[in-house]
C-alpha positions as CSV (number, residue, x, y, z in Angstrom):
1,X,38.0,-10.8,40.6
2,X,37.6,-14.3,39.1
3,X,37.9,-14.9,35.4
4,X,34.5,-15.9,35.5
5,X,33.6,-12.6,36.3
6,X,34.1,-10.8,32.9
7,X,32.3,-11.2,29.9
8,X,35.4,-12.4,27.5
9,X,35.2,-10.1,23.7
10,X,37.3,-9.7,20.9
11,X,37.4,-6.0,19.3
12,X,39.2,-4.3,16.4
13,X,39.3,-0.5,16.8
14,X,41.0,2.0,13.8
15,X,43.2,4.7,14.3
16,X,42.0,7.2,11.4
17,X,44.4,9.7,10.5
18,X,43.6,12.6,8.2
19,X,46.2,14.6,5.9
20,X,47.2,16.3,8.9
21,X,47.7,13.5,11.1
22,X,45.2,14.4,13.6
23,X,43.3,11.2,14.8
24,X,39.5,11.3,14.8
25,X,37.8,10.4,18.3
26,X,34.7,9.6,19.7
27,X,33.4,11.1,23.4
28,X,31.1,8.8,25.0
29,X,29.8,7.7,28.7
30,X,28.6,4.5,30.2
31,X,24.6,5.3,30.5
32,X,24.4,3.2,33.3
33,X,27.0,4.6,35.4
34,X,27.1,8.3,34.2
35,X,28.9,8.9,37.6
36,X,31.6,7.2,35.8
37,X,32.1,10.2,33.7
38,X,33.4,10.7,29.9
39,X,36.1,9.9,27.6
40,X,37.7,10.0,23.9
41,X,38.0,6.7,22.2
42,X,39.3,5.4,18.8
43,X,36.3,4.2,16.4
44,X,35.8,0.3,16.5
45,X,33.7,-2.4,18.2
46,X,33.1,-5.7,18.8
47,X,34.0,-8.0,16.4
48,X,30.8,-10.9,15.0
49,X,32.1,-14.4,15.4
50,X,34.1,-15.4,13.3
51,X,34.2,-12.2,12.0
52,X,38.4,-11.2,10.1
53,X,39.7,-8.2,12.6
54,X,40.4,-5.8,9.7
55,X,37.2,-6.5,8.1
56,X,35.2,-5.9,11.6
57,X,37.3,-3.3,11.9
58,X,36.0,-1.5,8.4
59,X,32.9,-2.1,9.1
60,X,32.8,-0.8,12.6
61,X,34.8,2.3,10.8
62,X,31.3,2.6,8.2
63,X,28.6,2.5,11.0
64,X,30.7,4.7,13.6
65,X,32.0,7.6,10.9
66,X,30.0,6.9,7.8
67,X,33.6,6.1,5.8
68,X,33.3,3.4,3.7
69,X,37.1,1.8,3.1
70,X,38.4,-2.3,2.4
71,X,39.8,-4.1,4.8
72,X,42.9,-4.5,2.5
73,X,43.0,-0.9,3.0
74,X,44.0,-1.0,6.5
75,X,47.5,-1.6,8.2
76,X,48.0,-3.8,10.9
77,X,47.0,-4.7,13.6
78,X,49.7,-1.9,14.8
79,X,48.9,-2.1,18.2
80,X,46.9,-5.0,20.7
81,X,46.2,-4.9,24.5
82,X,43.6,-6.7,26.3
83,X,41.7,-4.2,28.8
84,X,39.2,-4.8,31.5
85,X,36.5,-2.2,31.8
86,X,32.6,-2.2,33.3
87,X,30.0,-0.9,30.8
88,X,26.0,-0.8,31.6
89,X,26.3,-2.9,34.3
90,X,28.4,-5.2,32.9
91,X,32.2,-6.4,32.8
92,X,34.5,-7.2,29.7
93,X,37.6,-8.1,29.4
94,X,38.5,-7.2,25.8
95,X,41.3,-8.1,23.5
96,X,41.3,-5.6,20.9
97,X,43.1,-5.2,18.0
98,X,44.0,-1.4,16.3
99,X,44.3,-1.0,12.8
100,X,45.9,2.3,11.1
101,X,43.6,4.0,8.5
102,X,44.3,7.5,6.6
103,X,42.0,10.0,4.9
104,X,42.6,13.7,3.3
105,X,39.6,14.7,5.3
106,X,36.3,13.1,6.5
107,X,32.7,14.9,7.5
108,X,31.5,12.3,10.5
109,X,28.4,10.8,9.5
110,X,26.6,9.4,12.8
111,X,23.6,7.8,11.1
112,X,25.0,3.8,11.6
113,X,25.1,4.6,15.1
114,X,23.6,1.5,17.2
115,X,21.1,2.1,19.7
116,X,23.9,1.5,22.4
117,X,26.1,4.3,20.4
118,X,23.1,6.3,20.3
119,X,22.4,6.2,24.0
120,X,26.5,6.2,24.9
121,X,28.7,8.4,22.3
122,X,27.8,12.3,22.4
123,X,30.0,13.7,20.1
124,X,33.6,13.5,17.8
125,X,36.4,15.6,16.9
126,X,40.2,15.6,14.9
127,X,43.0,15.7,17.5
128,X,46.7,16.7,17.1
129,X,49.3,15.0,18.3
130,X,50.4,18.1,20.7
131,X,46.1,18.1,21.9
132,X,46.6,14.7,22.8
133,X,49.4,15.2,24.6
134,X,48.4,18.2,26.6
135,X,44.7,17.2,27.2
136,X,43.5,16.6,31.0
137,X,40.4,14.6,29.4
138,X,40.4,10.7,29.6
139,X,41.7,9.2,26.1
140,X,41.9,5.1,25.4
141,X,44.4,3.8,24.9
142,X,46.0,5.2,27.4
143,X,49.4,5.5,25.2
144,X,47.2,6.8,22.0
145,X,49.7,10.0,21.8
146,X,52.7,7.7,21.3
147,X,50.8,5.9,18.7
148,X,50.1,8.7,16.6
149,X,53.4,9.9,16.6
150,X,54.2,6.3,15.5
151,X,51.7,6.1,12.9
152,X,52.3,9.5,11.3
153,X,55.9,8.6,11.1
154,X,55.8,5.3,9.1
155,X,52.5,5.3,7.5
């Protein structure tokens, strides 16, 4: 595959830890391939141009889990990679940026959800550190275990 062949985006994504230091995920499916199957991803998105990471990153944090917090609030980026993926027919390649966030607790509020998230992301839930470890389901970033351990350590 050529370079030509991906559409090029810039994402921040936030790694939200509650008091326990269990990370919140999302479980979505690409609606155009649902063959593909399903998976566990960090909240985020793409970023608006010229949009500040941390600030798309805060807001992508509101209209994914309803939790309202500043940019200044957030520490990082603590972790980038640039992945290569397919989605409705599409392909990205994606350099995304993941910030580190922490809450006592949070209720998921869904209601910002876009009409892509709508169609593509089916539930959420709090994982440990030993769930993530032991899971056989598909979690992104593929080292998300190792930065959970990380983030719970110095944060």
């Amino acid at each position: 595959m050529t370079t030509t062949d991906y559409d090029d985006r810039s994402a921040a994504r936030v790694l939200l830890l509650d008091a326990r230091d269990r990370v919140l995920l999302l479980h979505g499916y690409d609606p155009g391939d649902p063959a593909r199957g399903s998976w566990w991803f960090t909240p985020g998105g793409g970023l608006e141009p010229d949009e500040d990471p941390a600030a798309g990153a805060a807001r992508e944090l509101f209209e994914e889990t309803g939790l309202r917090l500043d940019a200044a609030n957030l520490a990082g980026p603590v972790y980038e990679q640039v992945v290569e993926f397919p989605f409705e027919g599409r392909k990205y390649r994606q350099s995304e940026g993941f910030y580190l966030a922490r809450c006592e607790q949070w209720d998921v509020d869904t209601s910002g959800f876009t009409a892509l998230e709508l169609r593509s992301v089916d539930g959420h839930r709090w994982w440990s550190l030993d769930e993530l470890r032991t899971t056989s389901e598909r979690i992104y970033p593929a080292c998300l275990a190792d930065l959970v351990a990380s983030a719970g350590e110095g944060a």
